[in-house]
C-alpha positions as CSV (number, residue, x, y, z in Angstrom):
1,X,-1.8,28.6,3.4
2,X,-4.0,25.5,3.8
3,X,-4.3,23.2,1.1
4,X,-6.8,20.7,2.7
5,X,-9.0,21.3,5.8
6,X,-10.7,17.9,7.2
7,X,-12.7,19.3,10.4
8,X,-14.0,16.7,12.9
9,X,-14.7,13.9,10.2
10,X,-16.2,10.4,12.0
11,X,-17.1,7.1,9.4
12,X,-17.7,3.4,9.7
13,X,-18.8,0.3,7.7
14,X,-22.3,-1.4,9.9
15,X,-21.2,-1.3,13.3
16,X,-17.3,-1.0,12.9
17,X,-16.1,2.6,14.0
18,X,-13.4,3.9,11.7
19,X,-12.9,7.5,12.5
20,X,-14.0,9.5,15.2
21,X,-14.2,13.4,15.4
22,X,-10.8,13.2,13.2
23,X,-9.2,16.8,12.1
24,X,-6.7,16.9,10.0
25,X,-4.9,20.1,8.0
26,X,-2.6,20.1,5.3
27,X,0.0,23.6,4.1
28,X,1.6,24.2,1.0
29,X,4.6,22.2,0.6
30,X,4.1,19.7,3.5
31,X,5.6,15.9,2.5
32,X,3.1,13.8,5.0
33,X,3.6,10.3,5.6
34,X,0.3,8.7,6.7
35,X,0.6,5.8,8.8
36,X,-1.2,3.1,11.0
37,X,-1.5,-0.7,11.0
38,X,-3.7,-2.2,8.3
39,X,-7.2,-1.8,8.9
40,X,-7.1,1.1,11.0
41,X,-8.5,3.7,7.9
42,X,-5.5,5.0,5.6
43,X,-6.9,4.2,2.6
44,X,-10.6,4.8,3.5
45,X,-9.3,8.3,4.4
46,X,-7.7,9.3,0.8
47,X,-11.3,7.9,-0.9
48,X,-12.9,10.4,1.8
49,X,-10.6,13.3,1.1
50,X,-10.4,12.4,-2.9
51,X,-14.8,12.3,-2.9
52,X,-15.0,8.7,-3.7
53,X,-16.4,8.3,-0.2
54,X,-19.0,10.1,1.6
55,X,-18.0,10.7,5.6
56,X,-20.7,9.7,7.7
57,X,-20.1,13.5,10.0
58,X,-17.7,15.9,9.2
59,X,-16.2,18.3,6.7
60,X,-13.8,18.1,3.8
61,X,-12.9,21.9,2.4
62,X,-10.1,22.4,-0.5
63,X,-8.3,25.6,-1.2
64,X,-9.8,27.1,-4.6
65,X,-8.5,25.7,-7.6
66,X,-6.1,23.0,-6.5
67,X,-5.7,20.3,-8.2
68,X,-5.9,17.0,-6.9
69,X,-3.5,13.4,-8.2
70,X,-4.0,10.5,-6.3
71,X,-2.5,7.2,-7.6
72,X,-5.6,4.7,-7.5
73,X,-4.1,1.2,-8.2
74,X,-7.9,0.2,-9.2
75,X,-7.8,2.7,-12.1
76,X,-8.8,1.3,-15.3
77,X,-6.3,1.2,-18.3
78,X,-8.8,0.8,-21.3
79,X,-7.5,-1.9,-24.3
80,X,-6.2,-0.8,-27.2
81,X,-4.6,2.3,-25.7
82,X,-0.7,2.5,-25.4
83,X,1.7,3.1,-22.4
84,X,2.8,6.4,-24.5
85,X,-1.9,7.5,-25.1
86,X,-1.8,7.1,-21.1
87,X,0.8,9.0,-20.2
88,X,-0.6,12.0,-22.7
89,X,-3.9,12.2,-21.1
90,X,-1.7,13.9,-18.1
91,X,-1.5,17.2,-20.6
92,X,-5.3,16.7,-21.8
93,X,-6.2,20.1,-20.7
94,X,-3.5,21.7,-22.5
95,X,-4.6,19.9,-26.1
96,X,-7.9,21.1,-25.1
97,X,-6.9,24.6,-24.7
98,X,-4.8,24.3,-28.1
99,X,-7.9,23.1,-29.4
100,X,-9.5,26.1,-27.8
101,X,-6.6,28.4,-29.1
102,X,-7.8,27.3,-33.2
103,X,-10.9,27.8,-32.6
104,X,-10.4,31.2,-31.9
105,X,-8.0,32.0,-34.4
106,X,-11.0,30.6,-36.6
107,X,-13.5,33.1,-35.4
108,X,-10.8,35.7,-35.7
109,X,-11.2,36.0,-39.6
110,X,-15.0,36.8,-38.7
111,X,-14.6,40.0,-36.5
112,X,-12.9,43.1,-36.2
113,X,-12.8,45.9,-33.5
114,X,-13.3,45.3,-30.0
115,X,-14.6,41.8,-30.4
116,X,-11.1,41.2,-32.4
117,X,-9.1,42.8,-29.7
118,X,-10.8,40.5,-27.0
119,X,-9.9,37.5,-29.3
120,X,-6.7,38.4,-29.5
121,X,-6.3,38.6,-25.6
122,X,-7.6,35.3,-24.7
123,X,-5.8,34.1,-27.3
124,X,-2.7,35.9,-25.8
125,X,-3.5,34.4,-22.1
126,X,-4.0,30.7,-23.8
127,X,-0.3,31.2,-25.3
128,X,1.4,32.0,-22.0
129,X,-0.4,29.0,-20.4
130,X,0.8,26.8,-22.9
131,X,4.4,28.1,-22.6
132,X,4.4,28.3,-19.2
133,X,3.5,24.2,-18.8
134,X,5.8,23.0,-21.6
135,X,3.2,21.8,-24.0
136,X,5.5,22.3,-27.1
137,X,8.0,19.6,-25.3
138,X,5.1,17.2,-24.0
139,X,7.0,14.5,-25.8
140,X,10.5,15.1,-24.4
141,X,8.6,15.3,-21.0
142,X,6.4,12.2,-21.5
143,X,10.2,9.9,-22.5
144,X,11.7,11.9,-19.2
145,X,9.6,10.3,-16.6
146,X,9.1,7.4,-18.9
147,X,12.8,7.0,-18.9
148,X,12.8,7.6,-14.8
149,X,10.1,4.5,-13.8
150,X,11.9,2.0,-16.6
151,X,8.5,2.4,-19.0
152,X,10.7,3.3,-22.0
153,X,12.3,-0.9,-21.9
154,X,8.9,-2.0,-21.5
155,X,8.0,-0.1,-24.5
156,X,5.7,3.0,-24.5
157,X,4.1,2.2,-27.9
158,X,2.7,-1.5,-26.1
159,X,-0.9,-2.7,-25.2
160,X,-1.3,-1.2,-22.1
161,X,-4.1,-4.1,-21.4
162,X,-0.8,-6.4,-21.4
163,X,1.0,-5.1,-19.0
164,X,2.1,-7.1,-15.6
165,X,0.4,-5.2,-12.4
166,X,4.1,-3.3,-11.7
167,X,3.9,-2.0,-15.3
168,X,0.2,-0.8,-14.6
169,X,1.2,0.7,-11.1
170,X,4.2,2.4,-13.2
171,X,2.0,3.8,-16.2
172,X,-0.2,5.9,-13.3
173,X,2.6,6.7,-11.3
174,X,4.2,8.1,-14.1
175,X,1.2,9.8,-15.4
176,X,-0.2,11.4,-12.1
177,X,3.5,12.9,-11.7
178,X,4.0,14.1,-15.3
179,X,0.3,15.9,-14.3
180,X,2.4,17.9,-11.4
181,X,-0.8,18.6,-9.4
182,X,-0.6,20.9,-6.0
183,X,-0.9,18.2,-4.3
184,X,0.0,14.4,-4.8
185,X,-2.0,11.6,-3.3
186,X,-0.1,8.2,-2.9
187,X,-1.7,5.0,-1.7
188,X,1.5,2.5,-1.1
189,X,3.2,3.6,-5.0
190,X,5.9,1.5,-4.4
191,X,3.9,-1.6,-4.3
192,X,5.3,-3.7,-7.8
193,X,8.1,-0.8,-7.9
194,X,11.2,-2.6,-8.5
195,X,14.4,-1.1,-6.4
196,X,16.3,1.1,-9.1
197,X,12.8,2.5,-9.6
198,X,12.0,3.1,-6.3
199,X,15.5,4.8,-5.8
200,X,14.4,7.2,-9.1
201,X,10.9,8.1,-6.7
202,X,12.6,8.8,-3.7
203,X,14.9,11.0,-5.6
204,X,11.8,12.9,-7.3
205,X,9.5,13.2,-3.6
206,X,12.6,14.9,-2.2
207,X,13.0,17.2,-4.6
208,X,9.3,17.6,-5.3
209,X,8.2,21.2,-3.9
210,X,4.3,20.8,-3.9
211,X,2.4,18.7,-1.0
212,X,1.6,14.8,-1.1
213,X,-0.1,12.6,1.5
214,X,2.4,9.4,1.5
215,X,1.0,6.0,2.7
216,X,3.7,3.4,2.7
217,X,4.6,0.4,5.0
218,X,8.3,0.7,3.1
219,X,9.7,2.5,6.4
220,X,13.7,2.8,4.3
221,X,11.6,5.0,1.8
222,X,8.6,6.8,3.7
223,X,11.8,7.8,6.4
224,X,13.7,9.5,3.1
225,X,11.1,11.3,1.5
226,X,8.4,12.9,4.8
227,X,9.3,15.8,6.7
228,X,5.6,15.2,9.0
229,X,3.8,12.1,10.4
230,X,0.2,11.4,10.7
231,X,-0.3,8.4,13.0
232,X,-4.1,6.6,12.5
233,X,-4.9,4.6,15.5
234,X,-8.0,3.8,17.5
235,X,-9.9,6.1,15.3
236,X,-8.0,9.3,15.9
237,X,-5.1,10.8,13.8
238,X,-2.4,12.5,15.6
239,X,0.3,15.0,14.5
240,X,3.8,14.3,15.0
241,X,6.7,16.7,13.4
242,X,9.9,14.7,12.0
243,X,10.3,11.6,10.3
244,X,9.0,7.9,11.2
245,X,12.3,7.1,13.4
246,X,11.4,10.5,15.3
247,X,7.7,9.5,15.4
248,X,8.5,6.4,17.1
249,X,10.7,7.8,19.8
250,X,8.2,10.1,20.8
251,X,5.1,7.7,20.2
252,X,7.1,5.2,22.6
253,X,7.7,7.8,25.4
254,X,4.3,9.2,25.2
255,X,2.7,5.5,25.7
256,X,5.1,4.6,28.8
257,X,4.4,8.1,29.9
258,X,0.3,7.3,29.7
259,X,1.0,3.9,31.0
260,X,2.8,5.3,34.7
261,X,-0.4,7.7,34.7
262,X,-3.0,5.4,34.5
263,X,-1.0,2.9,37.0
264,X,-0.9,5.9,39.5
265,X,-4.8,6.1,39.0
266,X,-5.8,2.8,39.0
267,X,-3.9,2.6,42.5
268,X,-5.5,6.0,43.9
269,X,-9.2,4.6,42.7
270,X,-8.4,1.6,44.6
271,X,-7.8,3.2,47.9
272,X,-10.8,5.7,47.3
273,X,-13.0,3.1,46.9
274,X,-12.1,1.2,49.2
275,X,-12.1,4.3,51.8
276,X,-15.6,4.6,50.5
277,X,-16.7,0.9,51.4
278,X,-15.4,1.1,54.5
279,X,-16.4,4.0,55.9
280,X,-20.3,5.5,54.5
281,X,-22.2,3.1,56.8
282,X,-20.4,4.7,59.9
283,X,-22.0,8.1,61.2
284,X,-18.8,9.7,62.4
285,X,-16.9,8.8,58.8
286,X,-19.9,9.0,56.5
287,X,-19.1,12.9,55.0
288,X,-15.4,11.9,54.7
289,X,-16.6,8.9,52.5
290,X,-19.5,11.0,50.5
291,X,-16.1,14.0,49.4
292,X,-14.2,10.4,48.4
293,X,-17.1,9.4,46.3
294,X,-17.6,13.0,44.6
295,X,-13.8,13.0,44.0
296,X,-14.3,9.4,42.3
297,X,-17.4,10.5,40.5
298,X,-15.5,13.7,39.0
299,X,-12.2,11.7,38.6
300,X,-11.1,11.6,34.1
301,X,-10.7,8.2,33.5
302,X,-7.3,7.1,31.7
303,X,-7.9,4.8,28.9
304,X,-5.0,3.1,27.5
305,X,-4.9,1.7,23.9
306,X,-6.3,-1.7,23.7
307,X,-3.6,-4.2,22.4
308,X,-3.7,-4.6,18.8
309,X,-3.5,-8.2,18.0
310,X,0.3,-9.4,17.0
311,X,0.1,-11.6,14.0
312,X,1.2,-15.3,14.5
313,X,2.6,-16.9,10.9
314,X,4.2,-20.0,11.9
315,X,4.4,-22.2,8.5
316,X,3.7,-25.8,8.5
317,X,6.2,-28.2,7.7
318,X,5.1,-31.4,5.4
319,X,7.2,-34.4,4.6
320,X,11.1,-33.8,3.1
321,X,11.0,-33.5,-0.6
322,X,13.4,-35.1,-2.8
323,X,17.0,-32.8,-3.4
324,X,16.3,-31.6,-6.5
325,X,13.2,-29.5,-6.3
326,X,13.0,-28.8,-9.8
327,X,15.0,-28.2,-12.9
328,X,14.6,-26.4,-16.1
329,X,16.4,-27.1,-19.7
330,X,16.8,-24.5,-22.2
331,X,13.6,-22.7,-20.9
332,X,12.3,-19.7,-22.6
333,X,9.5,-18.0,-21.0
334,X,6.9,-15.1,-22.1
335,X,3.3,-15.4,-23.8
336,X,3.5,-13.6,-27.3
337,X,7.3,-13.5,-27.3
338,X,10.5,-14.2,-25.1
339,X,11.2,-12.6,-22.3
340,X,14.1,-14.2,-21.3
341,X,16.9,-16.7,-22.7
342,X,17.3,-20.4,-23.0
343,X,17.5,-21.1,-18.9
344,X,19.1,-23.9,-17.3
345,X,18.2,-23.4,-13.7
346,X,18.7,-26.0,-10.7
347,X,16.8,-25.3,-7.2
348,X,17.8,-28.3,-4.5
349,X,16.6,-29.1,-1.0
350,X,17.0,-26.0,1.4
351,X,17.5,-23.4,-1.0
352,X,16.2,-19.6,-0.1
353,X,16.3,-17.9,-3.1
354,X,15.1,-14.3,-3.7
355,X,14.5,-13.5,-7.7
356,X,15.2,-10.0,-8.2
357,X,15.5,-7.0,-11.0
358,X,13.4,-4.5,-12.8
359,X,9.2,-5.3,-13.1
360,X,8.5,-6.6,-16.5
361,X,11.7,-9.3,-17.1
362,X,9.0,-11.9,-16.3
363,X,9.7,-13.3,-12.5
364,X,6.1,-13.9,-12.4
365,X,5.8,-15.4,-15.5
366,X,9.0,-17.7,-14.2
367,X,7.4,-19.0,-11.0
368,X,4.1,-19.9,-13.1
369,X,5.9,-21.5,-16.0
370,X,7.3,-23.1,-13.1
371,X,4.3,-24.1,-11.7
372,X,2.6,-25.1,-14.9
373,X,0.0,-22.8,-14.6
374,X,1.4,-21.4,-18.0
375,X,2.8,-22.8,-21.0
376,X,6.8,-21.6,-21.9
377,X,7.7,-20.8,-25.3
378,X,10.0,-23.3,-25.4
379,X,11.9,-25.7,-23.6
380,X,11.0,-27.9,-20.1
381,X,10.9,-28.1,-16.4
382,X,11.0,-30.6,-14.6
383,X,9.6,-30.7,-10.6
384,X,11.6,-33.1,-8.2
385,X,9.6,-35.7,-6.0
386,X,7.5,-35.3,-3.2
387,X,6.7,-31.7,-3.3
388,X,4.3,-30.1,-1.9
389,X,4.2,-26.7,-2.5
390,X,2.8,-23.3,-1.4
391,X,2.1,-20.9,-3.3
392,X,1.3,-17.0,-2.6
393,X,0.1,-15.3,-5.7
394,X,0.6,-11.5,-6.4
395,X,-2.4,-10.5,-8.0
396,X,-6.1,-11.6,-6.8
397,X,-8.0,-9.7,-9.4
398,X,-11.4,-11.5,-8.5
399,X,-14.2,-10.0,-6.3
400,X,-14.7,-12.1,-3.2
401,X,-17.7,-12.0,-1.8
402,X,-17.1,-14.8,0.6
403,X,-16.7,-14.1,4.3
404,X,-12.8,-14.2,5.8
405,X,-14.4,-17.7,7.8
406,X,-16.0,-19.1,4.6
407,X,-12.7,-18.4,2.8
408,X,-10.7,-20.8,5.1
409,X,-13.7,-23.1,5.4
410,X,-13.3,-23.6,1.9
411,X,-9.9,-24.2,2.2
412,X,-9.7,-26.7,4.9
413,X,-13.4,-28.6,5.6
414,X,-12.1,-30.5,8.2
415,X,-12.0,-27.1,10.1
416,X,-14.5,-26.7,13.2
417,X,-15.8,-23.3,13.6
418,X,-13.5,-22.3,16.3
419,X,-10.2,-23.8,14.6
420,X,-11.0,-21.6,11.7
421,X,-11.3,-18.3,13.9
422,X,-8.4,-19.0,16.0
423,X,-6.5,-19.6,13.3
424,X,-7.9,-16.5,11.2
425,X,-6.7,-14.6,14.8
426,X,-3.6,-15.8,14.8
427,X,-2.7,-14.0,11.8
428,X,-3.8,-10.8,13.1
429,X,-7.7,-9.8,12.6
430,X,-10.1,-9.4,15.1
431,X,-13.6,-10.3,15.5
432,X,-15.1,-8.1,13.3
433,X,-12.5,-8.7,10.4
434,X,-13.4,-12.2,11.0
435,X,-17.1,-11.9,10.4
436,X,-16.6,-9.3,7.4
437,X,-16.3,-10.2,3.9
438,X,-13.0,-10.3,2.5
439,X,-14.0,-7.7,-0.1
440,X,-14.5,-4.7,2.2
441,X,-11.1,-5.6,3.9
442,X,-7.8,-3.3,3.4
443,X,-5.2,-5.2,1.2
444,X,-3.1,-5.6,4.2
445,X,-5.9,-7.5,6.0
446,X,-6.8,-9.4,2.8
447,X,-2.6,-10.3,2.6
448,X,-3.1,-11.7,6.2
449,X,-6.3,-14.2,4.9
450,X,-4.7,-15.0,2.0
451,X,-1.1,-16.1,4.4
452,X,-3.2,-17.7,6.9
453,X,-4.5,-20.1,4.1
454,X,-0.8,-20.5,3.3
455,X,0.3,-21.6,7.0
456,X,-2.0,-23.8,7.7
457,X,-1.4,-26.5,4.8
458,X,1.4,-29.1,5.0
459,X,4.5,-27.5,2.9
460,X,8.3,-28.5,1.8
461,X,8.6,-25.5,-0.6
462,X,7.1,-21.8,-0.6
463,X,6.7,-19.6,-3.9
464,X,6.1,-16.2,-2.9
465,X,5.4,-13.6,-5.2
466,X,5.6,-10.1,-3.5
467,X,4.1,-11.3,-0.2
468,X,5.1,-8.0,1.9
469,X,3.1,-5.8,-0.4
470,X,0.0,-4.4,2.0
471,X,1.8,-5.4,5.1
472,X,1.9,-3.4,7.9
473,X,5.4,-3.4,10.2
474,X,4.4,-5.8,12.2
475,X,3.2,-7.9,10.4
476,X,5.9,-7.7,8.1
477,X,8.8,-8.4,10.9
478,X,6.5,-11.5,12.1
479,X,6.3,-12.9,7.9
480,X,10.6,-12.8,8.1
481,X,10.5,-14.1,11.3
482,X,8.9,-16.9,10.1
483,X,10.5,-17.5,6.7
484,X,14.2,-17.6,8.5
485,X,12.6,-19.8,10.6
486,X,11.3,-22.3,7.9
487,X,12.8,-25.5,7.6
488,X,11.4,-25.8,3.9
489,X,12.2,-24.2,0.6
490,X,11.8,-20.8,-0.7
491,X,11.3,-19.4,-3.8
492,X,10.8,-15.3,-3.3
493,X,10.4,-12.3,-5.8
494,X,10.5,-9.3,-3.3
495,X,11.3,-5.6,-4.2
496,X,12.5,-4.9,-0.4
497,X,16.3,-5.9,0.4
498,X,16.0,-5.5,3.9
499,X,13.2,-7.9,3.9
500,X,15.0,-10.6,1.8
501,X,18.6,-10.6,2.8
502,X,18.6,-11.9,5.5
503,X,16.3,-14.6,4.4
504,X,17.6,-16.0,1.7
505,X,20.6,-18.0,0.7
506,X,20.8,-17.0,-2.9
507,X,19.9,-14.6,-4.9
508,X,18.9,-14.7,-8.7
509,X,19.1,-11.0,-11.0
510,X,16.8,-11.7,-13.8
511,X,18.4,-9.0,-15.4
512,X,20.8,-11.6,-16.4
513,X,18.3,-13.6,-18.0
514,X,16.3,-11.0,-20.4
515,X,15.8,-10.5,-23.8
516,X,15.6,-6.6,-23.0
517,X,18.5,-4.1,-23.8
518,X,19.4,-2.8,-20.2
């Protein structure tokens, strides 16, 4: 039975084409990976499906009665509401129908007879709902998945206003899947997952017997969890059966495959045409040339893909710092309260260090406290000479209505026009990208403005928090590339080992450090 029906859907922003005539169908129980290189329409796609968007051609038709989750990362968490409120409002229509259920009861003292009987058999129907979705162990439930996504060390009687952006993505993860809709919608969840976390998800997809639509560019996980593979490219969306491995054989031997055929072509049109020149003006060849042409005009052109542009991240390398790059004395970091120990920590001259362990120990709160950008509870650091340091932040939370080539102007004045495009197309965008605001880009595409700011200034140390998040595979393969290749410092929180393994040389487990029972 078909769950979702998308029939020849086509959408753009101005004059940029994102679908075209796009079909799509989805059956009970299917696990879907949905996949394409940033920018090419994954997430405008869920908004389309999910309403949020209106398609500019096309149709969008749901089985009756499904219900829909779809883990929104904008979604906002209102102040003064706890992890443990949030993760309730999954069961809000069963208190309702409790509510529902009283009310009736109520009215029950007012009637008799027929009217009494009819009470008594919604009332009855109300009661098997109720029992049938576990609403009398909601709380047992609610600690269960809680317990699953790490949300129980964090606290689930906290502020969720205070939470870190991996403890936000947690609280609607955790909420959409204690909802258990027919069908689960998931825009890159494991974005600010930490690994142990992401392990407990994987664990939960597999074994999840409903549908979901699965965008991730973590290929370990999407590979573990999908039994089907939707590939968005050049505004269609193809099927392919199988995992992402399986997709890439066949996606590999269909390109070659299209790549002999339009050769063979190219060479046949040649000799046609060339036929053709040759021979119309003469009487005695002029038919055979004229059945050439016909046979040319009829002929299906083979298009192949046009080359999606590689990104280019080579970092620049300032001056050598001093050997000590910083040091900190009985540090203690956190805002309100600890979060971690007195730390003495030493990072020297051609250090890679990846900072790892559950979301919430404060690894972002480390690098800032580090950076001075916030003030530590107690203790010092102290920054070794002649730094100069980069810095990619996890989190942009301000609108930006400036345009990718105002965003780099600002950045680097000295720019000319065509430095600051060919530099913007080195990290991957095109033309259009370029031109657009960086607002209405994906978060891949706003990742790549954000790292081509980061490439293009002098550096002897990087601090990088999360800087694969968004990134599509190939841009992702280019950023380690680059960072092995990196003559400076690093300083890395990443929740992906086969990203930072072979990068760094050492690896910090701020599980070490925390105040928090593990």
């Amino acid at each position: 039975m078909s769950i979702l029906t998308v029939s020849n859907l086509s959408h753009g922003f101005g004059d940029r084409e994102i679908f075209k005539n796009v079909s799509f169908r989805l059956l009970k129980g299917e696990h879907v990976g949905l996949i394409g290189a940033n920018g090419e329409g994954k997430s405008t796609f869920m908004n389309i499906i999910t309403g949020k968007l209106e398609p500019d051609e096309g149709q969008v038709e749901w089985a009756k009665r499904v219900r829909v989750g779809y883990l929104d990362q904008h979604t906002v968490l209102k102040k003064g509401q706890t992890i443990r409120d949030v993760l309730k409002e999954a069961f809000k229509y069963l208190f309702d129908l409790e509510e529902e259920m009283q009310n009736l009861y109520m009215r029950m003292g007012e009637v008799d007879g027929k009217e009494l009987e009819m009470l008594l058999e919604e009332v009855g129907t109300i009661q098997d709902i109720l029992d049938h979705n576990d609403f009398y162990i909601v709380d047992a439930k609610v600690e269960e998945i809680a317990r699953g996504l790490g949300l129980e060390d964090i606290g689930l009687d906290r502020d969720v206003n205070d939470l870190s952006g991996g403890q936000r993505t947690k609280v609607l993860l955790a909420k959409l899947l204690l909802e258990k809709p027919d069908i689960l919608l998931l825009d890159e969840p494991t974005n600010y997952l930490d690994e142990q976390h992401i392990v407990w998800l994987k664990r939960y997809l597999l074994e999840y017997e409903n549908a979901f639509i699965l965008i991730s560019h973590d290929i370990p996980f999407l590979n573990s969890v999908i039994n089907l593979i939707y590939h968005m490219e050049d505004k269609e969306l193809n099927r392919y059966v199988g995992d992402y491995d399986n997709f890439v054989k066949i996606y590999e031997a269909k390109k070659q495959q299209l790549e002999a055929a339009y050769k063979k072509q190219q060479q046949e049109i040649a000799e046609l045409e060339d036929f053709v020149a040759r021979n119309k003006a003469r009487v005695a060849t002029r038919n055979m040339a004229m059945s050439r042409q016909k046979k040319l005009d009829k002929m299906e052109i083979i298009e192949l893909s046009r080359e999606k542009p590689k990104p280019e991240f080579n970092f620049k390398e300032g001056r050598t710092s001093g050997k000590l790059l910083f040091e900190t004395k009985d540090l203690v970091i956190g805002y309100d309260e600890p979060l971690s120990k007195p730390l003495n920590l030493t990072m020297e001259r051609g250090q890679k260090i990846a900072l790892i362990g559950a979301n919430g120990l404060g690894k972002t709160t480390l690098l800032k406290s580090i950076l001075g950008q916030i003030k530590s509870v107690s203790g010092t650091v102290e920054l070794g000479d002649y730094l100069e340091i980069g810095y990619f932040e996890q989190e942009i939370k301000d609108k930006n209505n400036n345009s990718c080539i105002e965003e780099l102007w600002q950045e680097f004045p000295g720019f000319t026009q065509y430095e600051v495009r060919a530099a913007l197309a080195k990290c991957g965008l095109t033309t259009k990208h370029i031109e657009s605001k960086v607002m209405v880009l994906s978060g891949g595409e706003q990742a790549k403005v954000r790292l081509c700011k980061l490439i293009n200034k002098e550096t002897n140390m990087l601090i990088l928090d999360e800087p694969t998040n968004h990134l599509d595979v190939d841009a992702k393969e280019e950023l380690k590339r680059a960072l092995k290749q990196y003559k400076g410092s690093i300083l890395l929180i990443c929740h992906e080992p086969e990203f930072y393994q072979d990068v760094v040389t050492d690896i910090w487990n701020c599980e070490n450090w925390t105040t928090k029972i593990f």
